[in-house]
PDB file of the backbone (N, CA, C, O) and the ligand in Angstrom, with CONECT records:
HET     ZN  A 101       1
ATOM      1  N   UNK A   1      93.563 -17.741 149.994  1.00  0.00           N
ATOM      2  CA  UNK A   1      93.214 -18.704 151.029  1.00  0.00           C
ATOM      3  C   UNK A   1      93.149 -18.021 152.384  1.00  0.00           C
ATOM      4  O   UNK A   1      93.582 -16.913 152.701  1.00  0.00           O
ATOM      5  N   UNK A   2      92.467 -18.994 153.164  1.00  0.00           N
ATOM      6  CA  UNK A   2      92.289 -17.910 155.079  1.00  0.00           C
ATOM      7  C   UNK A   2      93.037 -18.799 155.336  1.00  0.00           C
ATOM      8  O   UNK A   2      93.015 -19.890 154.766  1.00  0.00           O
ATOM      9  N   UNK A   3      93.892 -18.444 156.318  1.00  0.00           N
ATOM     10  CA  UNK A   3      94.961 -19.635 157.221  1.00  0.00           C
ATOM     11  C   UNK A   3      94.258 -19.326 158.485  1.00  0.00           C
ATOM     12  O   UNK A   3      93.520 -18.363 158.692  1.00  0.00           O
ATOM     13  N   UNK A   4      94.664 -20.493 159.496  1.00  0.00           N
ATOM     14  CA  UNK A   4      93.823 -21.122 160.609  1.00  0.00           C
ATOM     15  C   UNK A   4      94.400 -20.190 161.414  1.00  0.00           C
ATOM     16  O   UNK A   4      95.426 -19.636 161.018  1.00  0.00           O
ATOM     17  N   UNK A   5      93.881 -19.887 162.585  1.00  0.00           N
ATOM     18  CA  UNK A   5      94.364 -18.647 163.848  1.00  0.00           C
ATOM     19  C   UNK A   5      95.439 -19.517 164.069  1.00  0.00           C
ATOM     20  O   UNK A   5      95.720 -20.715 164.056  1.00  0.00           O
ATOM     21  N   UNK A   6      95.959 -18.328 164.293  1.00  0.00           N
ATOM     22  CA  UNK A   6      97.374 -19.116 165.149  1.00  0.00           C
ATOM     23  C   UNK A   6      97.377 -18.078 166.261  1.00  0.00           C
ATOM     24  O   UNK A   6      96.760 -17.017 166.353  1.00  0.00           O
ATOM     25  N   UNK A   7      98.549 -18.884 167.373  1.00  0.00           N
ATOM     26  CA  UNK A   7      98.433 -17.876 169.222  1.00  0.00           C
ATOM     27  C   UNK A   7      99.932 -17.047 168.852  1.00  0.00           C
ATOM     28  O   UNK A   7     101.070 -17.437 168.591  1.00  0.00           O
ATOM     29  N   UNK A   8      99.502 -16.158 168.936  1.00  0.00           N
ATOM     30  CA  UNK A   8     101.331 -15.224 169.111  1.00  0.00           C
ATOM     31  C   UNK A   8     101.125 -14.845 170.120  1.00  0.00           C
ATOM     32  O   UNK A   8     100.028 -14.683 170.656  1.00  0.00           O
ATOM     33  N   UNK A   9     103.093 -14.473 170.889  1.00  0.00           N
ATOM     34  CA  UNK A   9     103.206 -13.841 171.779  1.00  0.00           C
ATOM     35  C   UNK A   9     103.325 -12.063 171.445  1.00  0.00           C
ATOM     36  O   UNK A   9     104.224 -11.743 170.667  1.00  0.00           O
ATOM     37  N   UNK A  10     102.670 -11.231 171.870  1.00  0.00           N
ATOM     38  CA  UNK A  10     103.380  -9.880 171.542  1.00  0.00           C
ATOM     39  C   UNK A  10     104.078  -9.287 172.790  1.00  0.00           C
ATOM     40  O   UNK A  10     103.835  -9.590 173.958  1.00  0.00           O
ATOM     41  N   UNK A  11     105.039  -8.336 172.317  1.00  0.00           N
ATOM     42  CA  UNK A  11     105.828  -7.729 173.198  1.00  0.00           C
ATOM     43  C   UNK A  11     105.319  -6.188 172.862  1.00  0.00           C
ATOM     44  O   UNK A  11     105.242  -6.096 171.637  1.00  0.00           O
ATOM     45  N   UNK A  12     104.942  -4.931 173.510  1.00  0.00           N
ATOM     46  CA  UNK A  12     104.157  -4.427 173.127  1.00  0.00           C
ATOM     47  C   UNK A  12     105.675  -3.460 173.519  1.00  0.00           C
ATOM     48  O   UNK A  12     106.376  -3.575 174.525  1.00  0.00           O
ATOM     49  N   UNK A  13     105.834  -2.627 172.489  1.00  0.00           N
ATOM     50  CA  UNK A  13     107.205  -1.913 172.388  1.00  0.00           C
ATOM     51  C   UNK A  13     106.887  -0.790 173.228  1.00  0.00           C
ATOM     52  O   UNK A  13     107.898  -0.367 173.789  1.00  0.00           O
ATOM     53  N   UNK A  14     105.679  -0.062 173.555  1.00  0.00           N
ATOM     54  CA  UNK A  14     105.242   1.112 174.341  1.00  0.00           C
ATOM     55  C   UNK A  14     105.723   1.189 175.610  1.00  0.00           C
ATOM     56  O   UNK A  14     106.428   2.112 176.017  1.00  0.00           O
ATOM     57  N   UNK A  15     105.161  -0.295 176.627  1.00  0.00           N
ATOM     58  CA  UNK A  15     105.330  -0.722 177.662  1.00  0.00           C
ATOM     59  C   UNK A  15     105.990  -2.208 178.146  1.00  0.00           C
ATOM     60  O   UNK A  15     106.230  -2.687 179.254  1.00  0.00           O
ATOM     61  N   UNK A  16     106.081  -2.466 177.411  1.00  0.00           N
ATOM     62  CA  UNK A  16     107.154  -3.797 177.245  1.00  0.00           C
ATOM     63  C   UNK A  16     106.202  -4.561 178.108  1.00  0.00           C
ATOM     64  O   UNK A  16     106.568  -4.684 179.277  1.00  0.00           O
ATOM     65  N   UNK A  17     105.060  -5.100 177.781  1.00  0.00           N
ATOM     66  CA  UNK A  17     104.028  -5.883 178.328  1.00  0.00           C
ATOM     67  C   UNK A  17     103.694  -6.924 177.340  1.00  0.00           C
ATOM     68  O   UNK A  17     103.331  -6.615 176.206  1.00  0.00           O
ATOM     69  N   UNK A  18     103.824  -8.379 177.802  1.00  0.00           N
ATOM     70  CA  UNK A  18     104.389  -9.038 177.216  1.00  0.00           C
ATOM     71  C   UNK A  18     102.628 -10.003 177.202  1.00  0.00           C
ATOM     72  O   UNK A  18     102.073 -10.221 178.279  1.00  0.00           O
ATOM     73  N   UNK A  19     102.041 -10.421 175.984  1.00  0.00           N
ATOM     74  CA  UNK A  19     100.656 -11.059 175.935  1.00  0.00           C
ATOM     75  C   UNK A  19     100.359 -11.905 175.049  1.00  0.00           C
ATOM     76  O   UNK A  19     100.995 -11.916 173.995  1.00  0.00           O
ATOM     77  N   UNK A  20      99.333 -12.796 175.282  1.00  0.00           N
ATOM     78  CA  UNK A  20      99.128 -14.254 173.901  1.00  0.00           C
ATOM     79  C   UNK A  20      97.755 -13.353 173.072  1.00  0.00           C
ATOM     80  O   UNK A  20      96.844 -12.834 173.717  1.00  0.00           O
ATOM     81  N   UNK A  21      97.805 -13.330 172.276  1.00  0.00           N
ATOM     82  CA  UNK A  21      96.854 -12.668 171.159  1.00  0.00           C
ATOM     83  C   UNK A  21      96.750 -13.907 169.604  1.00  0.00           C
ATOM     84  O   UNK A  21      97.468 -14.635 168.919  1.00  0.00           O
ATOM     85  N   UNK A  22      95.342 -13.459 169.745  1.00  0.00           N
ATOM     86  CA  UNK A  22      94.994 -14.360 168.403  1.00  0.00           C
ATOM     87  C   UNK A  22      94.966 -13.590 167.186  1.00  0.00           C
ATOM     88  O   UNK A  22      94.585 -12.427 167.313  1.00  0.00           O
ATOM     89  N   UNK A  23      95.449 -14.185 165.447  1.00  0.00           N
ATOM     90  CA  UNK A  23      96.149 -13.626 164.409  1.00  0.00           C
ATOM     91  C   UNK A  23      95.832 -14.581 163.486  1.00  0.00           C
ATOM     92  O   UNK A  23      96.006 -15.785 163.676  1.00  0.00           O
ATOM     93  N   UNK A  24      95.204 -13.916 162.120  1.00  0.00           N
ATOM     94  CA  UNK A  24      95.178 -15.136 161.337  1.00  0.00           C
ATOM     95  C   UNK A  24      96.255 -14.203 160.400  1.00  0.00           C
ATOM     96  O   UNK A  24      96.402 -13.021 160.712  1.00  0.00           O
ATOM     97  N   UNK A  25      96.938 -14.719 159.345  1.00  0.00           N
ATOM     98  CA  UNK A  25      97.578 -14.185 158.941  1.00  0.00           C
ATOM     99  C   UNK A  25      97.238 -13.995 157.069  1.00  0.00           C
ATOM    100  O   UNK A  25      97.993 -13.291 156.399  1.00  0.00           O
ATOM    101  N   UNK A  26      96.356 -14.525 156.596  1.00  0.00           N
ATOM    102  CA  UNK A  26      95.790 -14.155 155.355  1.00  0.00           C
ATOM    103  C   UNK A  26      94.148 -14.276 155.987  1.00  0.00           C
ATOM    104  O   UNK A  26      93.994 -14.844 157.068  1.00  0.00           O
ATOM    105  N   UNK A  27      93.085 -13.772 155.326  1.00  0.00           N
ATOM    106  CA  UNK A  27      91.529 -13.950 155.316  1.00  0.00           C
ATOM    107  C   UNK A  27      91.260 -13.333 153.534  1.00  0.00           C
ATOM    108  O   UNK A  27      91.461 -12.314 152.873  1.00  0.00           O
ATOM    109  N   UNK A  28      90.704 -14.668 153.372  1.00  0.00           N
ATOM    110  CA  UNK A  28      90.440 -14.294 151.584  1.00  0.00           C
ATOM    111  C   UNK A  28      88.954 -14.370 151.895  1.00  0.00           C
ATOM    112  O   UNK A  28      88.525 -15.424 152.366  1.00  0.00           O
ATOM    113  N   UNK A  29      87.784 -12.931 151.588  1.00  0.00           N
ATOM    114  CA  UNK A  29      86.898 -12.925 152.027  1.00  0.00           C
ATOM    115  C   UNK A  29      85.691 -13.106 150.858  1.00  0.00           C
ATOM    116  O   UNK A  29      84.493 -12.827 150.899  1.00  0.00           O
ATOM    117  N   UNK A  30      86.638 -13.769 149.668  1.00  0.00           N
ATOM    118  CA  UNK A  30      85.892 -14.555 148.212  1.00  0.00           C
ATOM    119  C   UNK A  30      85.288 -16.035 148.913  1.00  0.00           C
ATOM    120  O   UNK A  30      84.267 -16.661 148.631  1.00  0.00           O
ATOM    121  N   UNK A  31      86.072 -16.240 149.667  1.00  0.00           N
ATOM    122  CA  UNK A  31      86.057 -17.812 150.591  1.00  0.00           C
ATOM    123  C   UNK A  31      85.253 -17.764 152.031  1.00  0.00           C
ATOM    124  O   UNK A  31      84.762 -18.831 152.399  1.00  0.00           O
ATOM    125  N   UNK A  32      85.110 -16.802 152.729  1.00  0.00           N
ATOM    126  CA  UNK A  32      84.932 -16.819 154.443  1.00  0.00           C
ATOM    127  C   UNK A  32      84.372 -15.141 154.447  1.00  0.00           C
ATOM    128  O   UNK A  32      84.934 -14.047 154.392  1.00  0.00           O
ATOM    129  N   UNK A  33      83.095 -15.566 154.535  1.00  0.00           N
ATOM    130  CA  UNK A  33      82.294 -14.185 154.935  1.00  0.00           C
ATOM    131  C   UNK A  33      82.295 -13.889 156.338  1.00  0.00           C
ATOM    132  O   UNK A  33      81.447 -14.199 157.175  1.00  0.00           O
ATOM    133  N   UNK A  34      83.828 -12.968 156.546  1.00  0.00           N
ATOM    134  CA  UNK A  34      84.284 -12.760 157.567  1.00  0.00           C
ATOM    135  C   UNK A  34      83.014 -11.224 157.591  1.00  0.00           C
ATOM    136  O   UNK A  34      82.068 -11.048 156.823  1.00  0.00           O
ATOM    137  N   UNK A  35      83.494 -10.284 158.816  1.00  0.00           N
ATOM    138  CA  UNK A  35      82.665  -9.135 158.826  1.00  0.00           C
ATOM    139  C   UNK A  35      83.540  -8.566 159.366  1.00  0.00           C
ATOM    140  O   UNK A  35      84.307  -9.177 160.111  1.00  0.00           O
ATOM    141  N   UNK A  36      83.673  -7.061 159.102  1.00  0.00           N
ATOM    142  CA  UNK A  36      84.747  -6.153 159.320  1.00  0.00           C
ATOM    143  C   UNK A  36      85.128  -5.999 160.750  1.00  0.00           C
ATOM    144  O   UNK A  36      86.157  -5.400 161.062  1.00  0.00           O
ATOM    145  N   UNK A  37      84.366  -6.498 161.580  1.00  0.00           N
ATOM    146  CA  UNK A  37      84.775  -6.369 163.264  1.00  0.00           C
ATOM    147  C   UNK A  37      85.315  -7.452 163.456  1.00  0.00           C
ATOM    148  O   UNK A  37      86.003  -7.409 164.476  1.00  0.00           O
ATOM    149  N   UNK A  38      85.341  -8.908 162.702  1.00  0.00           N
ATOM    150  CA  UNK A  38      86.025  -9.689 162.998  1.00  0.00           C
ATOM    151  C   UNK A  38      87.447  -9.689 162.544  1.00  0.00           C
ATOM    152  O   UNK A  38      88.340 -10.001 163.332  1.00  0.00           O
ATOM    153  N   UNK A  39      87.696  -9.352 161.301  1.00  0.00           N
ATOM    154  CA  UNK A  39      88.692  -8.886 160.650  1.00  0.00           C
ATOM    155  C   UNK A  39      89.592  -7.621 161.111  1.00  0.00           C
ATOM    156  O   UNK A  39      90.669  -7.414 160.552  1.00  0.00           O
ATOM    157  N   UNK A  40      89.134  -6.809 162.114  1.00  0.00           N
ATOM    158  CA  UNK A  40      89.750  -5.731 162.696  1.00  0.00           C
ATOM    159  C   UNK A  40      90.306  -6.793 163.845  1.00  0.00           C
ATOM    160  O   UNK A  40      91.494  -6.761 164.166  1.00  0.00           O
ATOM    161  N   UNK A  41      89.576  -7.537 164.320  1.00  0.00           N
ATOM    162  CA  UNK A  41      89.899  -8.112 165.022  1.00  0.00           C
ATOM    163  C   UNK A  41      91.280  -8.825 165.449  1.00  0.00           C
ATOM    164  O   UNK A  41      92.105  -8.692 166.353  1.00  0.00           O
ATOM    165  N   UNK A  42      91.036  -9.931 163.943  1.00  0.00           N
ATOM    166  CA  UNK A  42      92.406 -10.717 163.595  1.00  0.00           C
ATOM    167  C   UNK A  42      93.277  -9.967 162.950  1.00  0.00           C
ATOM    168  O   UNK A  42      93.955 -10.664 162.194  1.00  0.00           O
ATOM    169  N   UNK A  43      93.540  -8.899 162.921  1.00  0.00           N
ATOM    170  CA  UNK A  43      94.507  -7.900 162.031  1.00  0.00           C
ATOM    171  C   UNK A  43      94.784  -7.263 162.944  1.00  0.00           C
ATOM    172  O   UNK A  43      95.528  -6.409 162.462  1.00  0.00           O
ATOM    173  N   UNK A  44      94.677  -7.022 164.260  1.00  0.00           N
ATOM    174  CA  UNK A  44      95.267  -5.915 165.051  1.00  0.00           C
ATOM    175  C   UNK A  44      95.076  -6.695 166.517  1.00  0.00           C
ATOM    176  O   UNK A  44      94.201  -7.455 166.931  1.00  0.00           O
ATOM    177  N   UNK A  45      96.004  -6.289 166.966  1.00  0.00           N
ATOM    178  CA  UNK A  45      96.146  -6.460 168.580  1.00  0.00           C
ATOM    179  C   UNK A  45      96.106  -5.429 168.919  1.00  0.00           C
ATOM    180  O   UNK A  45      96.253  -4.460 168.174  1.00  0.00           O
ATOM    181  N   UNK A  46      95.807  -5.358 170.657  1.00  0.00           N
ATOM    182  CA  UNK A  46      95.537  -4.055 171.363  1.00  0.00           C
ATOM    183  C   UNK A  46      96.392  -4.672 173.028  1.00  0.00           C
ATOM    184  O   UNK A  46      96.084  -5.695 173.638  1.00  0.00           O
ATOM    185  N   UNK A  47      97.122  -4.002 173.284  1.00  0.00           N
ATOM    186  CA  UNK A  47      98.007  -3.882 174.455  1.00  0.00           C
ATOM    187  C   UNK A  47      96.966  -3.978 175.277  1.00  0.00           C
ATOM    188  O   UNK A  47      96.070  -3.149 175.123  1.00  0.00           O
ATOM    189  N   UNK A  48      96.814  -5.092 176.437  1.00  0.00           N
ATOM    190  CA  UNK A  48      96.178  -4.980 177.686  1.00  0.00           C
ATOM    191  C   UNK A  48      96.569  -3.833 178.745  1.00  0.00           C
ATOM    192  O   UNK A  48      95.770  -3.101 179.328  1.00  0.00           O
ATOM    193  N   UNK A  49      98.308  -3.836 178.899  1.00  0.00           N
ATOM    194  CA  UNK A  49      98.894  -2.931 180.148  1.00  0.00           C
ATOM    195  C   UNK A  49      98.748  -1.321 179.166  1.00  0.00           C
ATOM    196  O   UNK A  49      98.829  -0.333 179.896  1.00  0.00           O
ATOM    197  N   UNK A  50      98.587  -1.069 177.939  1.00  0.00           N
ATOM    198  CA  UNK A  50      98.677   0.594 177.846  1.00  0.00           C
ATOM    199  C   UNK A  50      96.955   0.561 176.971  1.00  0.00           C
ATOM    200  O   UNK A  50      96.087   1.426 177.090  1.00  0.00           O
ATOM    201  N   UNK A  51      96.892  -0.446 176.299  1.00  0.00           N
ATOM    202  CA  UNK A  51      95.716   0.024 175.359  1.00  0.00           C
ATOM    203  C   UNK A  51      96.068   0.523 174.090  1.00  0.00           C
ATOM    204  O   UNK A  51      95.296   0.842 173.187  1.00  0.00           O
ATOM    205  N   UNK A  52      97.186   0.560 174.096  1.00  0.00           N
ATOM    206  CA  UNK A  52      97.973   0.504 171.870  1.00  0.00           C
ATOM    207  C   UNK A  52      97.188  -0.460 171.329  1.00  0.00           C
ATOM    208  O   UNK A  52      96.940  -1.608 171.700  1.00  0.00           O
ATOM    209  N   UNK A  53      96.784   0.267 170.265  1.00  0.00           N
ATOM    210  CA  UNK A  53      96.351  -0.627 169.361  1.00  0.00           C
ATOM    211  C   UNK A  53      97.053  -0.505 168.041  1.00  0.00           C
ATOM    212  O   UNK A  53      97.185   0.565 167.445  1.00  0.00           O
ATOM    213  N   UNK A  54      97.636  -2.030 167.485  1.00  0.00           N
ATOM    214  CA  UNK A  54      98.966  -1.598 166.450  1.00  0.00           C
ATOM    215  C   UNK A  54      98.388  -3.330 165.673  1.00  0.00           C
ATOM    216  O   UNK A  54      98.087  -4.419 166.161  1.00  0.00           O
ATOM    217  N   UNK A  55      98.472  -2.745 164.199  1.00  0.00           N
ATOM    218  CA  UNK A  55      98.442  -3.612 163.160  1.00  0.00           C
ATOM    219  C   UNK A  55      99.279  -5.297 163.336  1.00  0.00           C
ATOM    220  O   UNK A  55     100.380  -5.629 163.775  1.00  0.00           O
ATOM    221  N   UNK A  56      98.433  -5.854 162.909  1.00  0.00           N
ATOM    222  CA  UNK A  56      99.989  -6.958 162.722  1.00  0.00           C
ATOM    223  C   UNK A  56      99.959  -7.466 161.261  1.00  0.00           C
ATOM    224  O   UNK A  56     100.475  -8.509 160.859  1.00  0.00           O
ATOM    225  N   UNK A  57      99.230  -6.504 160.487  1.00  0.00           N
ATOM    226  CA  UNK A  57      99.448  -6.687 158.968  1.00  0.00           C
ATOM    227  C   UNK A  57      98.600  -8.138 158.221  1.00  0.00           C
ATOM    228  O   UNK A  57      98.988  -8.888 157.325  1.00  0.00           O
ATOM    229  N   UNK A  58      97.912  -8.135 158.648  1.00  0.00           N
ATOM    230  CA  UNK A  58      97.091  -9.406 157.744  1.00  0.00           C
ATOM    231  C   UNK A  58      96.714  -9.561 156.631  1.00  0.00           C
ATOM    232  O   UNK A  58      95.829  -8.809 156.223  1.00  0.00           O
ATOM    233  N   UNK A  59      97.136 -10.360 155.952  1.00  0.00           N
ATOM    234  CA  UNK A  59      96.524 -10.053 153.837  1.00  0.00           C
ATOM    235  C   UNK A  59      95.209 -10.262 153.756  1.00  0.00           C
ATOM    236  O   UNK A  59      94.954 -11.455 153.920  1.00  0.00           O
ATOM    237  N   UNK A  60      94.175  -9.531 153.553  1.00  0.00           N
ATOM    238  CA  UNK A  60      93.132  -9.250 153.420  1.00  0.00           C
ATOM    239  C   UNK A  60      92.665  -9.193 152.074  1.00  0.00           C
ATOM    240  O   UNK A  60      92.973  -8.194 151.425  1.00  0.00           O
ATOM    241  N   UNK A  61      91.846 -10.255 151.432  1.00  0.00           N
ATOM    242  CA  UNK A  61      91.896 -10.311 149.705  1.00  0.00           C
ATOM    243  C   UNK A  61      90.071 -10.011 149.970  1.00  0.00           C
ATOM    244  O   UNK A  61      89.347 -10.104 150.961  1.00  0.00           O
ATOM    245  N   UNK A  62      89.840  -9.624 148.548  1.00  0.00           N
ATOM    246  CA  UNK A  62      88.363  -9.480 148.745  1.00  0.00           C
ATOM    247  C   UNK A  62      88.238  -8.971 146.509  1.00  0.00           C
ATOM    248  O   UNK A  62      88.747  -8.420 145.533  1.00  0.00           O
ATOM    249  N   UNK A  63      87.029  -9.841 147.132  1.00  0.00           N
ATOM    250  CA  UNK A  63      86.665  -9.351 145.462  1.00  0.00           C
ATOM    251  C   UNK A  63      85.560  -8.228 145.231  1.00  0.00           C
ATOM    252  O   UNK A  63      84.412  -8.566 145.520  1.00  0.00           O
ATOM    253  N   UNK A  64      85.720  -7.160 144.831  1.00  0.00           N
ATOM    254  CA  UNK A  64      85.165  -6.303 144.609  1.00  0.00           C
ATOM    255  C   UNK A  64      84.720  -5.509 143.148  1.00  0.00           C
ATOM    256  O   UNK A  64      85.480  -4.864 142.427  1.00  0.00           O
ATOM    257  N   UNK A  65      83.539  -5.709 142.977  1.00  0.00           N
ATOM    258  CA  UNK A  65      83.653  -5.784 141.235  1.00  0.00           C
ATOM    259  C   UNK A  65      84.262  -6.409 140.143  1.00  0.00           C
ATOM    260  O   UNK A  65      84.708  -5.853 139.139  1.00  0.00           O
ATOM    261  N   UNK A  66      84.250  -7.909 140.472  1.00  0.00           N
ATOM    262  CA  UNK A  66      85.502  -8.890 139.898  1.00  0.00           C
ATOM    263  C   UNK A  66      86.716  -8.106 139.797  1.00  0.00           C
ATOM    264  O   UNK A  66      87.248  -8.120 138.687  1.00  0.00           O
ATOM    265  N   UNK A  67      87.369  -7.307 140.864  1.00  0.00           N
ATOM    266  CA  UNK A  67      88.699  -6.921 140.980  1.00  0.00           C
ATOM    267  C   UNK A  67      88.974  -7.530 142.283  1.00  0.00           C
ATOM    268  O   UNK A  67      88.267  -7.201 143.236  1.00  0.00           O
ATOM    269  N   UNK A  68      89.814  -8.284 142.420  1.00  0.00           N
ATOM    270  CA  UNK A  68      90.729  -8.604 143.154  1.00  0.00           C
ATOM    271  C   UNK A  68      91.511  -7.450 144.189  1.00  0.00           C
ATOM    272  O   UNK A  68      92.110  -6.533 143.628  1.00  0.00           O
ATOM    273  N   UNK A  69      91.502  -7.494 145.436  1.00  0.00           N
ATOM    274  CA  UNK A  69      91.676  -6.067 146.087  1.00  0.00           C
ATOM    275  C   UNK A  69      92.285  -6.372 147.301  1.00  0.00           C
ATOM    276  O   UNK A  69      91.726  -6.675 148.356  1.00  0.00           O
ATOM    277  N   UNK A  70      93.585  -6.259 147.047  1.00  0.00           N
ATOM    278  CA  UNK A  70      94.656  -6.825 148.683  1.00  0.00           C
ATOM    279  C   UNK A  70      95.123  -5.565 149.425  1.00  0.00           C
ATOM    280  O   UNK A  70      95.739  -4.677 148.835  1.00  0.00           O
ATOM    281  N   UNK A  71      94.806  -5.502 150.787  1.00  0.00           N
ATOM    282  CA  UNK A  71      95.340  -4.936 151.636  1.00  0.00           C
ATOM    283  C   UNK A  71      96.015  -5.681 152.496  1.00  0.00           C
ATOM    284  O   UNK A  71      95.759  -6.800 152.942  1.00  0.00           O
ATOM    285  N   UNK A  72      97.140  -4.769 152.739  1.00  0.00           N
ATOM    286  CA  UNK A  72      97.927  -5.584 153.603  1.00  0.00           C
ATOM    287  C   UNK A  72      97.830  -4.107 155.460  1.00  0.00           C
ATOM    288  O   UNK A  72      98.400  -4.399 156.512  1.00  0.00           O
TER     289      UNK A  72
HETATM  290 ZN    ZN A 101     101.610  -1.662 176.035  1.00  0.00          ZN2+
END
């Protein structure tokens, strides 16, 4: 299943710069023909005050040759 964006706060451990960022936290892409820039998108935040860019781990399902294929 894709779950709906949700707003997090991040605290960005580099510079302790504190920001609202958007996150979906599963995208099943059997369901929602997401595209890989959107999906980089919702899977990673990027620090406004340094410019880190750091995962926030999103389950990423996708069917690929009727195999089932999760990245986290
Ligand atoms: Zn930072």
């Amino acid at each position: 299943m894709t779950t709906p964006i949700e707003q997090i706060t991040v605290e960005c451990s580099g510079c302790g710069h504190r920001y609202e960022d958007y996150h979906r936290r599963s995208m099943n892409l059997a369901l929602d023909d997401f595209d890989d820039d959107y999906i980089e998108q919702m899977s990673t935040t990027t620090c406004p005050g340094c410019g880190v860019k750091r995962s926030i781990g999103s389950l990423v399902v996708q069917e690929v040759d009727n195999t089932w294929v999760f990245e986290v």
